[in-house]
N, C-alpha and C positions, 0 to 999 in steps of 0.2 A: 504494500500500500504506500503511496507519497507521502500522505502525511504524516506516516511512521518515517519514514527516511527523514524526513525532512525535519523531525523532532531528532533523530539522530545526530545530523547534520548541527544543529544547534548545540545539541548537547557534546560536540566534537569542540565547536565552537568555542566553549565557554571553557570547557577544560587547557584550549590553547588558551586565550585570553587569561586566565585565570592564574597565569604563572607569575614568582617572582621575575622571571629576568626581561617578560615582556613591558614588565610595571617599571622597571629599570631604565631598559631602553625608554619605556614611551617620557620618563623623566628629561632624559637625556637630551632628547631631541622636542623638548616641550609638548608632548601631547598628552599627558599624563590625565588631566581633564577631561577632556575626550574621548582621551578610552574607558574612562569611568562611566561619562554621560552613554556611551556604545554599552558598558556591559549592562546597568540597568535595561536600557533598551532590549536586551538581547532576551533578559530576565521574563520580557513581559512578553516578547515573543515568543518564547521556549512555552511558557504557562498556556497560552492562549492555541499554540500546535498540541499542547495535550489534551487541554478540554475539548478540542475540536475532533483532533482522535474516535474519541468517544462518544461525544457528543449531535456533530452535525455536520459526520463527512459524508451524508445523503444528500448535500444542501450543492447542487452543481455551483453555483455564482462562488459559495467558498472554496469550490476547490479551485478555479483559477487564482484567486487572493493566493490562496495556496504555495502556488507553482510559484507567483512571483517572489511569496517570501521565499520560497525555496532558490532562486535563483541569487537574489541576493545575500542570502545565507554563504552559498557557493563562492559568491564575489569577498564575502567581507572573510572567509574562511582562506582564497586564495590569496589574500593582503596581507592576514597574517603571518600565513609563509611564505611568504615573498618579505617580509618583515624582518622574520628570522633567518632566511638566508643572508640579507643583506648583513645583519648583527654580526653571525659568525664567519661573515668574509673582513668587516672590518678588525677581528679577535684576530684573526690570520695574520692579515697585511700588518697591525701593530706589532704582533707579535715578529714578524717577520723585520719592521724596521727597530725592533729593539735589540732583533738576535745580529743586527748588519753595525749597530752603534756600538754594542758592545765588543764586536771584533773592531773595529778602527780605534777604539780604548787600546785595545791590547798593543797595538803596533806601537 
C-alpha cells in the first residue's frame, strides 16, 4: 500500500534528521532553525500518514495529497543525503589538508 510506504518513508526521514551530527552541521552552516521548524513539520506529517492508514485511504482525493507528500518526502529525504555526503567529503579534504600541513612541519 502507499500510504504504508510513505509513512515509512517518513519515518526513514526522521531517524536521519534526528541525528546528533546533522544538528551539528545544520549549526554550522546556520540552518539549525530550520531544521527544527522541518522536523516539527515532519512530526505532523508522519501522525497524519498514520491516521490516514487506517483511517480514510478509501477516500480517492487523499490518496493523490498522498503521493504528493510522498514525493516530497523522497525530495526532502534525498537533501538529507546529499547533506551528508557533502559533510563527510569536507571531514576528508580537512583531514586530508591537515595530514599535507603537518608533513611540510616536519621538513
Amino acid at each position: 500500500m502507499a500510504e504504508s510506504s510513505c509513512y515509512l518513508i517518513a519515518n526513514s526521514l526522521m531517524a536521519k534528521i534526528y541525528s546528533f551530527v546533522i544538528d551539528e552541521a545544520s549549526i554550522d552552516i546556520g540552518l539549525y532553525d530550520d531544521l527544527q521548524a522541518f522536523k516539527e513539520s515532519l512530526l505532523f506529517i508522519r501522525d497524519w500518514l498514520w491516521h490516514f492508514d487506517f483511517e480514510e485511504e478509501h477516500l480517492y482525493s487523499m490518496r493523490f495529497f498522498v503521493r504528493e507528500i510522498k514525493q516530497v518526502l523522497h525530495d526532502a529525504e534525498n537533501m538529507v543525503d546529499e547533506f551528508e555526503c557533502e559533510r563527510l567529503r569536507n571531514e576528508v579534504v580537512n583531514a586530508h589538508v591537515n595530514q599535507g600541513s603537518s608533513l611540510l612541519l616536519n621538513f
